[in-house]
Structures are given as structure tokens and as C-alpha cells.
VOGULUM-334233 format. One record per residue (C-alpha): residue number from 1; residue in one letter; y, z, x. Coordinates in pm, 1 decimal. Example, Ala and Ser with C-alpha at 12.3 -4.5 7.8 and 13.67 -1.06 7.14 Angstrom:
<nodes>
<node num="1" residuo="A" north="-450.0" up="780.0" east="1230.0"/>
<node num="2" residuo="S" north="-106.0" up="714.0" east="1367.0"/>
</nodes>
This chain:
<nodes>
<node num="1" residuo="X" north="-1521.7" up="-11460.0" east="2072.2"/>
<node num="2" residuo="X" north="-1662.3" up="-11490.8" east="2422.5"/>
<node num="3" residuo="X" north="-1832.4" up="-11827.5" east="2515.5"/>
<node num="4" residuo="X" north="-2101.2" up="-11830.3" east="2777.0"/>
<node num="5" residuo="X" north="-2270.6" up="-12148.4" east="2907.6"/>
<node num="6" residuo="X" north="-2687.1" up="-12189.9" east="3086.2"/>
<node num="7" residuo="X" north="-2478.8" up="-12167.3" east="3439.7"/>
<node num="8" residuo="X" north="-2370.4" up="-11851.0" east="3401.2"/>
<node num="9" residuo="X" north="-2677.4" up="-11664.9" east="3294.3"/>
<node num="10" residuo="X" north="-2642.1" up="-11434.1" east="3596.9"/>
<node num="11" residuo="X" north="-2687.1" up="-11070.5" east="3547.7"/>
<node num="12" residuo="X" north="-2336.5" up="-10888.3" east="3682.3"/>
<node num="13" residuo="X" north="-2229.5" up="-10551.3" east="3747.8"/>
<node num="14" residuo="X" north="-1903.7" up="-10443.6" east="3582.6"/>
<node num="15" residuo="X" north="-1639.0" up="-10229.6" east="3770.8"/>
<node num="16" residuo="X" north="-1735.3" up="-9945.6" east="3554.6"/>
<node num="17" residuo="X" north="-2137.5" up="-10030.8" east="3681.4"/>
<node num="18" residuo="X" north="-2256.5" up="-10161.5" east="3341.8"/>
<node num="19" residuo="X" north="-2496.7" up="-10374.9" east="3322.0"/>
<node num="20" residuo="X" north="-2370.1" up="-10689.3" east="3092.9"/>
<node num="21" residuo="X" north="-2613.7" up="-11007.7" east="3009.7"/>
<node num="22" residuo="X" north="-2521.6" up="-11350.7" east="2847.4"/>
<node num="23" residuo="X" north="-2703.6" up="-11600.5" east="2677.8"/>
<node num="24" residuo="X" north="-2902.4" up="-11854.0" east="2842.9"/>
<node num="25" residuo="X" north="-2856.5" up="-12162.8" east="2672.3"/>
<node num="26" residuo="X" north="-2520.4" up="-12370.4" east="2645.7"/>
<node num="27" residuo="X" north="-2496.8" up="-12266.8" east="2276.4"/>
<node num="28" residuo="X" north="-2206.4" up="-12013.9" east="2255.6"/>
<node num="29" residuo="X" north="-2342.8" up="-11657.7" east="2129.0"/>
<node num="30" residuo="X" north="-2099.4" up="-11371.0" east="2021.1"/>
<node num="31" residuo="X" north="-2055.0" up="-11065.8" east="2205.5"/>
<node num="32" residuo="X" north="-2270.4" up="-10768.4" east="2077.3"/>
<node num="33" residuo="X" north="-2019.0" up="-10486.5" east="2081.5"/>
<node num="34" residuo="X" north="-1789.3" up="-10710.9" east="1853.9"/>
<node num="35" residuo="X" north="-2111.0" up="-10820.3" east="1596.7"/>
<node num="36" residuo="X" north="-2157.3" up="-10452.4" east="1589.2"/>
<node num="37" residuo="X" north="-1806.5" up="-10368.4" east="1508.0"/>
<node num="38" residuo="X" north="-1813.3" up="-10612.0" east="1290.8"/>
<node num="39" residuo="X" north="-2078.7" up="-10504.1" east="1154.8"/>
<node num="40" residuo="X" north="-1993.4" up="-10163.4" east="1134.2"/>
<node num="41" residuo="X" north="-1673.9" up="-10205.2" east="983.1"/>
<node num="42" residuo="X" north="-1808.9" up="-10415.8" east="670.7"/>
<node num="43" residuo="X" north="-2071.7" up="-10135.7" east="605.2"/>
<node num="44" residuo="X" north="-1788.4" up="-9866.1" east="605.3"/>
<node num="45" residuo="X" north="-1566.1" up="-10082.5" east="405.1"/>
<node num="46" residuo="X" north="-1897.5" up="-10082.5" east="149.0"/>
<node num="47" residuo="X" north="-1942.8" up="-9746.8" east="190.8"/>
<node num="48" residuo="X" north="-1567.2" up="-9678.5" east="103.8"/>
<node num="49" residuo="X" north="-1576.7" up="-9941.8" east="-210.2"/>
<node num="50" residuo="X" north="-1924.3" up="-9748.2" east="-307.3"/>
<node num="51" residuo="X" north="-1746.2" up="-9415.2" east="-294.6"/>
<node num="52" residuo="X" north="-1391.9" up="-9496.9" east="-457.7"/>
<node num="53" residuo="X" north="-1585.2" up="-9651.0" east="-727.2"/>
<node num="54" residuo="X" north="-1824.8" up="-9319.1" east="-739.9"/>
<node num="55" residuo="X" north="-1515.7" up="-9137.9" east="-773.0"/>
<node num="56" residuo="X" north="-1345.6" up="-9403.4" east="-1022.9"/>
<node num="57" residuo="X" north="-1677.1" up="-9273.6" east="-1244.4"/>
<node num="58" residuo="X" north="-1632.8" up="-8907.7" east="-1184.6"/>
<node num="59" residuo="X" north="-1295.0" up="-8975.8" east="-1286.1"/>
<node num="60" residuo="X" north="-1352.6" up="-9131.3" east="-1633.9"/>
<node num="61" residuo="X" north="-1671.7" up="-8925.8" east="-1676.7"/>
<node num="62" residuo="X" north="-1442.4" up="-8588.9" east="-1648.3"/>
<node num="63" residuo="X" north="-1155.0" up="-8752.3" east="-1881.8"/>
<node num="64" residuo="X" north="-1411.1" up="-8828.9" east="-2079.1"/>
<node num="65" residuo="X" north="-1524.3" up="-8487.1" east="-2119.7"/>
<node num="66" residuo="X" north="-1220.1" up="-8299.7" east="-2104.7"/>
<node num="67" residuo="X" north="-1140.0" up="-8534.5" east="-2409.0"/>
<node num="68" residuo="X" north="-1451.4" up="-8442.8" east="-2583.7"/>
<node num="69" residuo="X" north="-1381.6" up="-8095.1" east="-2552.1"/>
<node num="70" residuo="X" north="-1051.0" up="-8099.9" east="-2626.7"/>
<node num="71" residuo="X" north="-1173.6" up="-8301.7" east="-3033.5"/>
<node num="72" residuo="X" north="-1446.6" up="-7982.4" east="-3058.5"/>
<node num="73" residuo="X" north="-1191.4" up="-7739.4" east="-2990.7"/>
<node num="74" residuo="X" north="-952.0" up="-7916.3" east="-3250.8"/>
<node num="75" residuo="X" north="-1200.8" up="-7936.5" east="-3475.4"/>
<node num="76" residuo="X" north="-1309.2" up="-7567.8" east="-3459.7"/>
<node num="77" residuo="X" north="-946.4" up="-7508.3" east="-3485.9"/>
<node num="78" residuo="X" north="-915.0" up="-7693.3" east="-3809.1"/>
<node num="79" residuo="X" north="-1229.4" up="-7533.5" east="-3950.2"/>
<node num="80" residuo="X" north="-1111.9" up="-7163.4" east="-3888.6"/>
<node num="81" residuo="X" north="-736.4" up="-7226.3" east="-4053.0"/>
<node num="82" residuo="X" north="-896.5" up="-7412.6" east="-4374.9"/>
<node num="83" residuo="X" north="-1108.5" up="-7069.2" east="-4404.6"/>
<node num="84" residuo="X" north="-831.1" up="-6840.0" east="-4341.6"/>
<node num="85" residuo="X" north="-649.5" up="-7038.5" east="-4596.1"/>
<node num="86" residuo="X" north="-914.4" up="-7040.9" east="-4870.8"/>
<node num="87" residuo="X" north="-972.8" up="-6659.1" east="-4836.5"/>
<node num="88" residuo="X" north="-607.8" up="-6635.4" east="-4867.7"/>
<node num="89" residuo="X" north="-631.2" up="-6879.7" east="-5180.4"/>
<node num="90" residuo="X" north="-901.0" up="-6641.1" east="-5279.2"/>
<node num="91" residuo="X" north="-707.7" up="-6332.8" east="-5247.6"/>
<node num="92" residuo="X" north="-392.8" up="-6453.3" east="-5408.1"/>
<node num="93" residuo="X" north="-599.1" up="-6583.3" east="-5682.8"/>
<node num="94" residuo="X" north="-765.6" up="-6304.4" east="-5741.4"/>
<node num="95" residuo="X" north="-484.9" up="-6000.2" east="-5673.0"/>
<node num="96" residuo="X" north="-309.0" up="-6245.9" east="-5938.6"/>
<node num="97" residuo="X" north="-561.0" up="-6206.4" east="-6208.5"/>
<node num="98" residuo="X" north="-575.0" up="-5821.9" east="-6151.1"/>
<node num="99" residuo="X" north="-193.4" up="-5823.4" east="-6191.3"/>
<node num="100" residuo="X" north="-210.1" up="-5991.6" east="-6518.7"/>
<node num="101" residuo="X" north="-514.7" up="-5766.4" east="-6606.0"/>
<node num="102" residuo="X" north="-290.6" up="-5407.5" east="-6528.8"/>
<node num="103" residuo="X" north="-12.7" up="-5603.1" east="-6769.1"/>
<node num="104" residuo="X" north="-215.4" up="-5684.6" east="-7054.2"/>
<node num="105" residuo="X" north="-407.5" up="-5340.0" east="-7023.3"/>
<node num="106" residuo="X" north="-102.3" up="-5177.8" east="-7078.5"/>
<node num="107" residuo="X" north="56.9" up="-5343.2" east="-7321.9"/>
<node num="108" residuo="X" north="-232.3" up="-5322.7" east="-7527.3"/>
<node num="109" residuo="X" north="-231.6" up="-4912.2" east="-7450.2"/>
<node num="110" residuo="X" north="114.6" up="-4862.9" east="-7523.7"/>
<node num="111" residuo="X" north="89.6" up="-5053.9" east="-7891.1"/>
<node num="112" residuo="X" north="-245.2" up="-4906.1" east="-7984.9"/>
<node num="113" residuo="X" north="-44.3" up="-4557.9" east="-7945.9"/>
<node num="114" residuo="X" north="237.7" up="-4728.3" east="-8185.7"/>
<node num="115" residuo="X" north="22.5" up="-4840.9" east="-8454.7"/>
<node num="116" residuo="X" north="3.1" up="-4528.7" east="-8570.6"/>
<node num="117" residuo="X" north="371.2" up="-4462.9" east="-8585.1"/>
<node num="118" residuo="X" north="398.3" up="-4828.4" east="-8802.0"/>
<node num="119" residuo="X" north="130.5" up="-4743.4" east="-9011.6"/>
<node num="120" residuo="X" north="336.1" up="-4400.5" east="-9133.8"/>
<node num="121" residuo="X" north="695.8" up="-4566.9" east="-9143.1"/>
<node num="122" residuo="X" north="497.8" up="-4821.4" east="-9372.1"/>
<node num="123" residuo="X" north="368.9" up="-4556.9" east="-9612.1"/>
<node num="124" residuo="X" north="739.8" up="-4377.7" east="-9540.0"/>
<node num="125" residuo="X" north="896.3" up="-4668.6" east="-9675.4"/>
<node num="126" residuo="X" north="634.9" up="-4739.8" east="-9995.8"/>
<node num="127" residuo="X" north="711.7" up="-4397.0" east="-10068.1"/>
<node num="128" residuo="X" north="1111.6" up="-4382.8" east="-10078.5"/>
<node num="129" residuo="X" north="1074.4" up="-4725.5" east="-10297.5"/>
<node num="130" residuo="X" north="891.5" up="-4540.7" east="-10565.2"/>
<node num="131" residuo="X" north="1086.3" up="-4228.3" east="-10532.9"/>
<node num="132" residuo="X" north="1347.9" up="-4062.2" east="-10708.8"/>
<node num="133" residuo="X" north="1636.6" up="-3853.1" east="-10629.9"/>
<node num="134" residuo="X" north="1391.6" up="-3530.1" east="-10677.1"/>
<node num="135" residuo="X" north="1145.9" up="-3675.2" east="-10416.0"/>
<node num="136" residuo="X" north="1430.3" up="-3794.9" east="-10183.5"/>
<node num="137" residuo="X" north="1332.2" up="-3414.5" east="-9953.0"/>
<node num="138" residuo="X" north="989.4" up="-3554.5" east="-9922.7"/>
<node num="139" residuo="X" north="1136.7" up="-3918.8" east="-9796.8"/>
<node num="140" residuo="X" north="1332.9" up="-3731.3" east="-9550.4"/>
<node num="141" residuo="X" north="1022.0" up="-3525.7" east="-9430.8"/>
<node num="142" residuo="X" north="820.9" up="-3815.0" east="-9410.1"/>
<node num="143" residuo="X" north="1071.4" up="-4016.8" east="-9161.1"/>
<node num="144" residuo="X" north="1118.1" up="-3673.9" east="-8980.9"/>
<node num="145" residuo="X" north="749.7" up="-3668.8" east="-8924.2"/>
<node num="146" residuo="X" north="753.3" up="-4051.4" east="-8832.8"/>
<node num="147" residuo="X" north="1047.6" up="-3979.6" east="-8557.9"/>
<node num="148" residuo="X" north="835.4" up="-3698.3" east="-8381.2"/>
<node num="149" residuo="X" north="545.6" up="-3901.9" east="-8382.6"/>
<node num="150" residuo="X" north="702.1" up="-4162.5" east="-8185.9"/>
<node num="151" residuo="X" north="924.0" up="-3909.9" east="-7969.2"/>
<node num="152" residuo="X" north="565.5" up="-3763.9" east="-7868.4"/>
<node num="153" residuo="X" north="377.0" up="-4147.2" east="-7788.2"/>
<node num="154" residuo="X" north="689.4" up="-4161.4" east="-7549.9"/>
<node num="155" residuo="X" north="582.7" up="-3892.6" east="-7393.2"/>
<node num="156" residuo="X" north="255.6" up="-3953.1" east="-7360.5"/>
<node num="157" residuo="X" north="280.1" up="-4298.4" east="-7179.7"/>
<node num="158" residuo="X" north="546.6" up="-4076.8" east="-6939.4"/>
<node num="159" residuo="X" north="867.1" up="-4212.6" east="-7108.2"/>
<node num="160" residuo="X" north="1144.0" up="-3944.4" east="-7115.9"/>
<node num="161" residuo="X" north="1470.9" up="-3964.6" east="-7285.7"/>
<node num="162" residuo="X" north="1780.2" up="-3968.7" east="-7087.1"/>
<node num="163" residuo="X" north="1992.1" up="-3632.8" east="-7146.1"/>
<node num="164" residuo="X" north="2354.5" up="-3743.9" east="-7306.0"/>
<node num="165" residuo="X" north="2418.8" up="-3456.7" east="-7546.8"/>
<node num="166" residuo="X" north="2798.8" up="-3450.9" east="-7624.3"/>
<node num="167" residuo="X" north="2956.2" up="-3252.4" east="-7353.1"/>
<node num="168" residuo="X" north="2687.8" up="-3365.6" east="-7060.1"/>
<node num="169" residuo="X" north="2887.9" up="-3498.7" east="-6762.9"/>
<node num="170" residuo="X" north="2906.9" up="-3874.0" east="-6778.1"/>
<node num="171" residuo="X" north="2634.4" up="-4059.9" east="-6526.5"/>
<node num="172" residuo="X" north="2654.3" up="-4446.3" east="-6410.3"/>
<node num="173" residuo="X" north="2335.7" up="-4441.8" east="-6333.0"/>
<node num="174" residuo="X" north="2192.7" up="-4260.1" east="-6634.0"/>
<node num="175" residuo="X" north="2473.2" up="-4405.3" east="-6896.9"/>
<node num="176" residuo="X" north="2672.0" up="-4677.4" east="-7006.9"/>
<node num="177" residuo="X" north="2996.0" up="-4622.5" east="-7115.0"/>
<node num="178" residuo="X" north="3120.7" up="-4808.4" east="-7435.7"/>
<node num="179" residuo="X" north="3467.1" up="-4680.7" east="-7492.4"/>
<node num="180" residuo="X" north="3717.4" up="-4375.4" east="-7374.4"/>
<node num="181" residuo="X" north="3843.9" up="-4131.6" east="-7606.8"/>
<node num="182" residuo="X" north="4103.3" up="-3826.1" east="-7546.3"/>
<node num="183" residuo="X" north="3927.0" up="-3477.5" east="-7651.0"/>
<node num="184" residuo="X" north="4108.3" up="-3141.7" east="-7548.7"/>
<node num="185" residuo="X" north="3757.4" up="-2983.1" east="-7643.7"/>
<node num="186" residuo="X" north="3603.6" up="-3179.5" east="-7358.7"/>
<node num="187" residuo="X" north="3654.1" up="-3160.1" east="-7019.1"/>
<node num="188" residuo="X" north="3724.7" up="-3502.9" east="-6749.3"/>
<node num="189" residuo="X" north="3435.6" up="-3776.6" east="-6719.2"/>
<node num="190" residuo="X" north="3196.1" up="-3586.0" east="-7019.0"/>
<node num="191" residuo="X" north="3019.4" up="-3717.4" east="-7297.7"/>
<node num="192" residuo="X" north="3142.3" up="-3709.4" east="-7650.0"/>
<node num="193" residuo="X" north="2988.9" up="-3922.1" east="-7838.7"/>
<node num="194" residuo="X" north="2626.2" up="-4107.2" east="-7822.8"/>
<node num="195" residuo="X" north="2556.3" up="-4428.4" east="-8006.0"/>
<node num="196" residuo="X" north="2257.7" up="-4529.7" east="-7860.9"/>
<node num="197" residuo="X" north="1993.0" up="-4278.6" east="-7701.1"/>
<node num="198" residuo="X" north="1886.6" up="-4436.2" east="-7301.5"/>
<node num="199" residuo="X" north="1552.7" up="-4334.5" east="-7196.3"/>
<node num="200" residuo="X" north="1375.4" up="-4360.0" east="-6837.7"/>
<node num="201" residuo="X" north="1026.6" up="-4378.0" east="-6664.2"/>
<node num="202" residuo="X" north="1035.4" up="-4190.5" east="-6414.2"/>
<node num="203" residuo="X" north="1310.8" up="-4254.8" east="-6142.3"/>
<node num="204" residuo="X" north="1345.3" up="-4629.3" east="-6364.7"/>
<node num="205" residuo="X" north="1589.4" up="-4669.1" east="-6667.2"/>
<node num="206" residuo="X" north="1462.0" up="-4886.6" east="-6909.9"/>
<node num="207" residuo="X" north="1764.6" up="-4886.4" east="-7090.9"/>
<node num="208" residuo="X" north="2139.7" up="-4661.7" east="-7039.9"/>
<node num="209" residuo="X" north="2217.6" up="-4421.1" east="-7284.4"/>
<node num="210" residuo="X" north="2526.0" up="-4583.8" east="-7480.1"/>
<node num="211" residuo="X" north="2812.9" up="-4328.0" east="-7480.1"/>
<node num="212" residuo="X" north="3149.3" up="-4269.2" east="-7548.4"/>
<node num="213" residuo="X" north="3332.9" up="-4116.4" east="-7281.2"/>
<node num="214" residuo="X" north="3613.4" up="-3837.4" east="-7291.8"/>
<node num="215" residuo="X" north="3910.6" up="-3776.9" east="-7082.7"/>
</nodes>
């Protein structure tokens, strides 16, 4: 800081021909061009705090939002997959039921067409208790009849028996063999004997036709 005393309140001439004044009494005064600085450089150092701290706010403001967009599009997130999962609770459920519906519907189709066939073996057997050896021909007839019947509800529900006549070549996929016999009459790998009829729906066997197997 530049002191300057009543004596030398002269006005001077620089070497660069600016005028420069001093104070007139004793008291030292400062120097304007340093008060200015001065000055000057505490009013951009508050201009500077004002701003960092305006961008310190911007700062937390946009965290802030980011953040709260970020929890909405969670949350929408959260609300879409527990909606896609209930319709697919929904669907399960329901495809479920209509499974169990087909089965039962079926099952009930397929013994309603075999009532009939029980309610004739029934009177069959009645009959061949109370017969005698000259009704035995209308026992026979009567289980005949009862055999058909059921032969033709196979049919009807699209059951078909599985072809294992003696002499039909031997299938793995279509028979089961139970034992192998030696038959000159026969030829290799064919069927000559059937103990248990197999029968099929469609391209599914429900159960192998039990053979005996020559050669």
C-alpha cells in the first residue's frame, strides 16, 4: 500500500503521461487501482462461489430427477411383469380346467357306450345260472351277442384291434412276445399262438398283443 503525506499533494505527470493525484491530508489513503482490484477480485470470487453453488444445485436437482425417474420406470416395470404373470396364472389355470374337462368328458363317453355291454353280460349271466344243458346254445348266443357288442363300442370310440392271427409276422411294436416255440408249419419270426388280443388308437398301442412266437 502506497503512503502519501499533505507535502506531496502535487499533481505529476508519469513517464507514460498519466495524470496520477494523491491525497491531501497526512492520513495514508490506498491506491485506487489496487481498491479496485481488490475489489474486483472479491466480487468475482462471489460470483464464482454464487455459480459453483448454482451448479452444486443443478447437480443434486438432476440426480434428483434422474433418481425419480429411474423409481417410475421400476415401478412401471414391476406393474407390467405382475400382469404378464397373472394372465399367465390365468391361462394356466384355465387351459388346466379345460384339460380336466376333455378327461372327464371322455371318460364319461366311453362308459356310457359300455353300460350297455354290462347291462347284457348281466342278463347273460342270470340266464346261464337258471339254465340247463338244453338252453346252454342260447347262453352261448347270448355271450356271442355280448362280445360283438363290445367289439363294435371299440370301434366306435376309434379303438382297433391289433392284427396277430396265427401265422402274421411277429411286430415289436405291435406285439409282445411271451414265449418261442418250434413249428415246421410256420415260417421264422411269425405268430403262432395269441393269448391275449393288443389293440391300438390310432398310431398309439394301448396295450401289445400277447403272442407266442415261432421259429
Amino acid at each position: 500500500m502506497k503512503r502519501i503525506t499533505k507535502r506531496e499533494r502535487i499533481k505529476r505527470m508519469s513517464s507514460n503521461d498519466e495524470e496520477l493525484f494523491f491525497g491531501a491530508d497526512d492520513e495514508p489513503v490506498k491506491d485506487e487501482n489496487d481498491s479496485a482490484s481488490v475489489e474486483d477480485a472479491a466480487a468475482s470470487d462471489k460470483a464464482s462461489a454464487e455459480a459453483d453453488n448454482a451448479d452444486d444445485a443443478g447437480a443434486d436437482d438432476e440426480e434428483e430427477e434422474a433418481a425419480a425417474d429411474g423409481s417410475e420406470a421400476q415401478s412401471e416395470l414391476e406393474a407390467r411383469y405382475m400382469s404378464l404373470y397373472a394372465e399367465y396364472d390365468n391361462y394356466r389355470r384355465r387351459t388346466q380346467k379345460e384339460k380336466e374337462n376333455l378327461y372327464a368328458d371322455a371318460i364319461a363317453t366311453v362308459t356310457k357306450d359300455f353300460l350297455a355291454i354290462i347291462d347284457n353280460l348281466d342278463r347273460a349271466l342270470d340266464g346261464a345260472k337258471k339254465s340247463d344243458e338244453s338252453s346252454l346254445e342260447k347262453v352261448i348266443q347270448g355271450m356271442e351277442l355280448v362280445d360283438r357288442q363290445a367289439k363294435d363300442t371299440l370301434t366306435k370310440i376309434g379303438v382297433e384291434e391289433i392284427p396277430a392271427e396265427r401265422g402274421t409276422k411277429f411286430d415289436p411294436n405291435l406285439h409282445d412276445a411271451m414265449m418261442h416255440v418250434d413249428d415246421e408249419e410256420l415260417g421264422e419270426q411269425e405268430i403262432a399262438m395269441v393269448f391275449a388280443k393288443g389293440y391300438k388308437y390310432k398310431d398309439r398301442v394301448i396295450r401289445h398283443a400277447q403272442v407266442q412266437v415261432a421259429n
